[in-house]
C-alpha positions in Angstrom: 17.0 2.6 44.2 14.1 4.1 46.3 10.6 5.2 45.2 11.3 8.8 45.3 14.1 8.3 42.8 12.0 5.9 40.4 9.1 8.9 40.6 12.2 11.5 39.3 13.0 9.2 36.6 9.5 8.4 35.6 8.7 12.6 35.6 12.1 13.6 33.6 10.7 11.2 31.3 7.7 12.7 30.8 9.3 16.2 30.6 11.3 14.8 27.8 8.9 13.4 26.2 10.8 10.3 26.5 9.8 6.6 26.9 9.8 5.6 30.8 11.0 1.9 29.6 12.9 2.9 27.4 14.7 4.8 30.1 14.1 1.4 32.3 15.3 -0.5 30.0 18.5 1.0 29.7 19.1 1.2 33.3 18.7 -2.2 34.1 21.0 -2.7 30.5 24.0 -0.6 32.3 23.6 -2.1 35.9 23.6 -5.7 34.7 27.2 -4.7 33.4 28.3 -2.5 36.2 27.3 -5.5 38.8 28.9 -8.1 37.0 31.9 -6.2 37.2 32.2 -4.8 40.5 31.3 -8.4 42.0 33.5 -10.2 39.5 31.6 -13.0 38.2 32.3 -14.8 35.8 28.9 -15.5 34.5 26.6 -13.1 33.1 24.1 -11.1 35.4 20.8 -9.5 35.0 19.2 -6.6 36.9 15.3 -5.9 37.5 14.1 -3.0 38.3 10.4 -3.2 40.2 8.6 0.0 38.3 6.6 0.7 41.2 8.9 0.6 44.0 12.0 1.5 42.3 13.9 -1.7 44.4 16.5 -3.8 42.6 17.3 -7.0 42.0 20.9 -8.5 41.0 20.7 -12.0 39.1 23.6 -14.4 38.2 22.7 -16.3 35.2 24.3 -19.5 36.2 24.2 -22.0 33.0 22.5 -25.4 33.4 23.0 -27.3 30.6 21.2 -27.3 27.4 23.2 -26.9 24.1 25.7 -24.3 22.8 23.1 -22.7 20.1 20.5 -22.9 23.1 21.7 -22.7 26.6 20.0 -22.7 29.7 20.6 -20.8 32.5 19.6 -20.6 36.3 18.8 -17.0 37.9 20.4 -16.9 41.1 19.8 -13.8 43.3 22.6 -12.2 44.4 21.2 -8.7 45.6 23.8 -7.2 47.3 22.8 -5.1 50.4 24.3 -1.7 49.0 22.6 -2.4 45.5 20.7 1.1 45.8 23.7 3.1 46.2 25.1 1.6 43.5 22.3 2.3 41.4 21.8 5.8 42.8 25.6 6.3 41.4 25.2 5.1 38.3 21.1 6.2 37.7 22.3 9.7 37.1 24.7 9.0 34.2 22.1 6.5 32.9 19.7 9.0 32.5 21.2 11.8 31.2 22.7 9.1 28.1 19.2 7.7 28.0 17.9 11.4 27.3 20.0 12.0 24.8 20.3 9.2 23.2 16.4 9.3 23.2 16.2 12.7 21.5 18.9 11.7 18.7 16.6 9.0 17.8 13.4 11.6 18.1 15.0 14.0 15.7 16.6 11.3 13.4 13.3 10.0 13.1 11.5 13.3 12.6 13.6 14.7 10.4 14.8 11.6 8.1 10.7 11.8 7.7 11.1 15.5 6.0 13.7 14.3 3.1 12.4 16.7 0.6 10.8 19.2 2.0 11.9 23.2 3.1 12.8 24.4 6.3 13.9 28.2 7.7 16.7 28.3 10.2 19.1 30.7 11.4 22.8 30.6 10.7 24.9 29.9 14.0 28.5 29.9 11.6 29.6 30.1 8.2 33.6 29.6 7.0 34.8 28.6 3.8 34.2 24.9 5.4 30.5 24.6 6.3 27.8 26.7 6.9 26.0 25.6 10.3 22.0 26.9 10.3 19.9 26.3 13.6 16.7 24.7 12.8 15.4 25.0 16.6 16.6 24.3 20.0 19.4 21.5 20.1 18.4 21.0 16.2 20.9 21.7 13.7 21.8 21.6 9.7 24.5 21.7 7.5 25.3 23.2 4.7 28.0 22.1 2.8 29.6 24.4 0.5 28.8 22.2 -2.7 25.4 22.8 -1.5 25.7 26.8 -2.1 25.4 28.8 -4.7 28.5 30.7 -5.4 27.0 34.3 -5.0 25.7 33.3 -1.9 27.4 34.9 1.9 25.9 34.2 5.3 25.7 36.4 8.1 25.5 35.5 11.7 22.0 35.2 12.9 20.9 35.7 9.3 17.3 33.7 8.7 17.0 31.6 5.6 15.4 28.5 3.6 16.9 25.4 2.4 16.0 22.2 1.9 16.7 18.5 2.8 18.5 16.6 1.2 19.7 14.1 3.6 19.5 12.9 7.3 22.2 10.3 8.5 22.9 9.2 12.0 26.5 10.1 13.5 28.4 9.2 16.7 27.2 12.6 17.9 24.0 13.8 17.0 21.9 13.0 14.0 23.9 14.9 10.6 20.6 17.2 8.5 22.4 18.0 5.5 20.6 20.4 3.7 20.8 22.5 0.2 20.5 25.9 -1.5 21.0 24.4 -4.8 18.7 21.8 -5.0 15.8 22.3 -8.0 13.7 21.3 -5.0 13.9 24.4 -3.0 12.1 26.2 -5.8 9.2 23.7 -5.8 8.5 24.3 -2.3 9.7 27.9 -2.2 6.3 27.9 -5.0 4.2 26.4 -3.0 4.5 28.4 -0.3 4.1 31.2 -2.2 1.6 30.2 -4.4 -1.8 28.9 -3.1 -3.0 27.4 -6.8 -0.1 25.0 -6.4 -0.2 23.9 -2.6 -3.8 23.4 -3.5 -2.8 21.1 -6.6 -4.4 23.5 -9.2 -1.1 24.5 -10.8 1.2 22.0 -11.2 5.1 22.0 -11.6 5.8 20.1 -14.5 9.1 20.7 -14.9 12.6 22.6 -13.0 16.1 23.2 -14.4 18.1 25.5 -12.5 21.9 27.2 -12.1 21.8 28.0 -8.3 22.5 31.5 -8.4 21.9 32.5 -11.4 18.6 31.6 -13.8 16.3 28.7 -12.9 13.2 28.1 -15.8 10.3 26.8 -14.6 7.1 25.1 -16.4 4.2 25.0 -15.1 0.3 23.6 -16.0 -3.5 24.4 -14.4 -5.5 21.5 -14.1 -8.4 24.7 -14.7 -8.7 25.7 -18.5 -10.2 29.5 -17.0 -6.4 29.5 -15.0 -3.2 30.9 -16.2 -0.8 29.1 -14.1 2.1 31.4 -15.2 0.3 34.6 -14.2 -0.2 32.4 -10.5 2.9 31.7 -10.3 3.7 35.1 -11.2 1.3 37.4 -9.1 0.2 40.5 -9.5 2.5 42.7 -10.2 5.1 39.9 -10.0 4.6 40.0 -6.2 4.5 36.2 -6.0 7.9 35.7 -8.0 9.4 38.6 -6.5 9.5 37.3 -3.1 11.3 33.8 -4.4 14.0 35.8 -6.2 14.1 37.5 -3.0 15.0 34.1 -0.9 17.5 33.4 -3.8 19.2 36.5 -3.2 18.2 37.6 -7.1 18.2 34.3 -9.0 16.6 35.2 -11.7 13.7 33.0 -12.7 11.7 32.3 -16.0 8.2 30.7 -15.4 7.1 29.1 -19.0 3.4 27.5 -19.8 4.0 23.8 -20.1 2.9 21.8 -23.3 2.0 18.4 -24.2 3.3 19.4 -27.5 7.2 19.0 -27.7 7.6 22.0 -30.3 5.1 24.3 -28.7 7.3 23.3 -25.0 10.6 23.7 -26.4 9.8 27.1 -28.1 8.5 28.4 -24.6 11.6 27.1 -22.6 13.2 29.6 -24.6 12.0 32.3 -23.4 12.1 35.5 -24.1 13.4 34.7 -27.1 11.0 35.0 -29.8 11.0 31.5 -32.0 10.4 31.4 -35.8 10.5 27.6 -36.3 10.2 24.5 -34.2 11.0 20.7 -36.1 11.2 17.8 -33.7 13.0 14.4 -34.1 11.7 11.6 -31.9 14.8 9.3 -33.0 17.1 11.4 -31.7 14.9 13.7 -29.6 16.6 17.2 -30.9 14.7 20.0 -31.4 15.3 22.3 -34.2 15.1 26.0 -33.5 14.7 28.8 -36.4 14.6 31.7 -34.3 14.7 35.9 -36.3 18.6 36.6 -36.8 18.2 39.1 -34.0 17.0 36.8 -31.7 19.6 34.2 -31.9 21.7 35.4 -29.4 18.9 36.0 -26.7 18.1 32.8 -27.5 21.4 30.9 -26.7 21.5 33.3 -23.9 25.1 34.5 -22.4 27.6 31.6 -22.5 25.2 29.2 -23.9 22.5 29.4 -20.3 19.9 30.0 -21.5 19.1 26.8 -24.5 21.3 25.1 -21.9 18.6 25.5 -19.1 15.8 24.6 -21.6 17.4 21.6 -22.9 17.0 20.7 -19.0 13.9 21.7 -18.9 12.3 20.3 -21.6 14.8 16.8 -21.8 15.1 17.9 -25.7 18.7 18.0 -27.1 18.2 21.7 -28.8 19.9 22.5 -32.1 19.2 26.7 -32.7 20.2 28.6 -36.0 18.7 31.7 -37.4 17.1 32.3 -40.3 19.7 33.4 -42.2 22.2 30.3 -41.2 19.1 28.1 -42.1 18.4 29.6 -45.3 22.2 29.3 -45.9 22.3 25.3 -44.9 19.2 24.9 -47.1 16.6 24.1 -44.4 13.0 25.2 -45.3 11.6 28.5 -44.3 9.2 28.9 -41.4 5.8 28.1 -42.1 4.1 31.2 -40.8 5.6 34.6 -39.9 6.8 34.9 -36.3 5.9 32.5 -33.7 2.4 32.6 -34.0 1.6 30.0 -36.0 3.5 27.5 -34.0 1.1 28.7 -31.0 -2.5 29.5 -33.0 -3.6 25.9 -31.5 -2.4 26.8 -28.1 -3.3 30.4 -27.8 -6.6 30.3 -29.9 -5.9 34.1 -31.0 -5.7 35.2 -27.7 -3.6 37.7 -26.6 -0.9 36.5 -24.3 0.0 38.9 -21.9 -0.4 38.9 -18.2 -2.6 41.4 -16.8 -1.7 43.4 -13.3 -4.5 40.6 -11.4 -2.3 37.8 -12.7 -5.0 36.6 -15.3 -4.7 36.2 -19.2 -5.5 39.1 -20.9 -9.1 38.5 -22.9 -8.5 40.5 -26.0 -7.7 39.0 -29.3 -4.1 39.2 -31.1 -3.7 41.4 -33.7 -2.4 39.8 -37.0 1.5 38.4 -37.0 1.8 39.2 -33.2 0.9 37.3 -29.5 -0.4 40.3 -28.8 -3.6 42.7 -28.4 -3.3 46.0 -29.7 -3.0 47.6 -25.9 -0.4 45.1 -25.5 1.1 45.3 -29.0 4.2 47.1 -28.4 5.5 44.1 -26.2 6.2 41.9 -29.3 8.4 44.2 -31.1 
């Protein structure tokens, strides 16, 4: 193997952003095979390659004695006179494996590193089978179709987010298996969207999610002047908007957070408007009196939504109306209308969400959330 050859490997290396000995390595690896085949010797052989000159040199490892757990062996140099053009013949191979063998391991190792996070590709095919997205060049994902939700199509070409939920090396190249279901995607679809929570000011406490159609989310500020729902929400809604967008219309509910299990549970079900919250810690269910009017908001269409804040809120959630609790002889609510179960919480301010994504400052009028500018939203 001459100079010129071992300066070619050494700068395809480098191109590739490869290891050199690893490269090396390999090469002497395959030749030590190839010579103790084509030479048919019985013992074992082993090939060095000098990294400056690029010469070669075959070894028999002749054994010597020592014991079977730890023998010992004799180099004997057996450098045939044609060694280079055997290693020219068998270099190019070599190095072309090496390469890709190499970048498996590079993008195993990147990517295995991104478990959990989002990335944007562009789908190459899509059947009823698997959906294949291209992350870059030579990088690919797949989407299974468990890992879709079922309003979702894909178009060739078409650009769009998932997120990781798994790297695992193959015969072929390294499997990313990624998700449009995952709860995950809408924590980092947030954060991209929302600076207060990249920045760690807002925090998501909380995701339950039917891919495709409702996700609730519940979120805190670690600022008391900070209304992490009207962050999350943007002006205008523009900061939601653009994450419904992504899910192709997935419609999502972002709820204040609580430490208080009553006050929590009575915002995860939103919009609904709660009468009555009682909690039991032995069997953790939450017992809902919500206005007879509201009861089927409340349950939402087939049971989604107290389904998706039982997930939320890891309460077991038990709902009647008034008049079915009145009727069961459970007590009346303590206050009229939902205010009472928030006074603590709200400290008579009025709850709505102003256009700049801020709490509005005005006080509630009596036996509403509500200011009187904003009054007509609680009827």
């Amino acid at each position: 193997m001459s100079s010129e050859l071992m300066d070619a490997l050494k700068a395809l290396a480098r191109e590739k952003n490869i290891d050199e000995y690893y490269m090396i390595d390999k090469l002497e690896q395959q030749l030590s095979t190839t010579y103790q085949r084509i030479m048919d010797l019985e013992n074992e052989t082993r090939v060095v390659l000098d990294k400056e000159t690029g010469r070669l040199y075959v070894y028999e490892l002749v054994p010597v004695g020592g014991t079977e757990e730890d023998p010992q062996f004799e180099e004997r140099d057996i450098t045939p006179k044609d060694v280079s053009r055997i290693a020219a013949q068998a270099a190019k191979s070599i190095i072309m494996g090496s390469i890709k063998e190499a970048e498996k391991e590079r993008i195993f190792e990147e990517y295995s590193d991104r478990v959990g996070e989002s990335v944007t590709g562009t789908v190459q095919q899509s059947d009823s089978r698997y959906t294949l997205i291209k992350l870059r060049e030579g990088v690919e994902a797949l989407l299974p179709p468990s890992e879709q939700p079922p309003n979702e199509r894909y178009d060739h070409n078409q650009r769009i987010k998932a997120y990781i939920i798994e790297v695992r090396k193959t015969s072929n190249e390294p499997s990313i298996v990624v998700s449009r279901t995952h709860p995950g995607l809408i924590r980092r679809l947030f954060e991209l969207e929302v600076p207060e929570i990249y920045e760690g000011i807002v925090e998501i406490k909380s995701i339950a999610r039917e891919p495709g159609m409702r996700s609730k989310i519940a979120v805190s500020s670690r600022e008391s002047s900070l209304d992490p729902v009207g962050a999350c929400v943007g002006p205008k809604g523009s900061r939601v908007r653009m994450i419904v967008s992504e899910l192709r219309g997935e419609r999502i509910d972002v709820i204040p957070w609580s430490e208080d299990p009553a006050i929590y549970v009575a915002h995860a079900l939103s919009p609904a408007k709660v009468a009555q919250v009682t909690t039991a810690e032995d069997t953790h269910t939450a017992t809902v009196l919500v206005p007879d009017d509201q009861l089927s908001l409340a349950i939402g269409k087939e049971g989604q939504n107290a389904r998706l804040a039982a997930k939320l809120t890891g309460w077991r959630i038990d709902i009647k109306s008034l008049s079915q609790a009145g009727a069961s002889g459970l007590s009346a609510p303590r206050a009229s209308g939902v205010d009472a179960l928030h006074a603590e919480e709200y400290d008579g301010r009025c709850v709505a969400v102003t256009s700049s994504g801020l709490r509005c400052r005005n006080k509630a009028v009596p036996n509403s959330m509500y200011c009187r500018i904003h009054e007509k939203e609680a009827s």
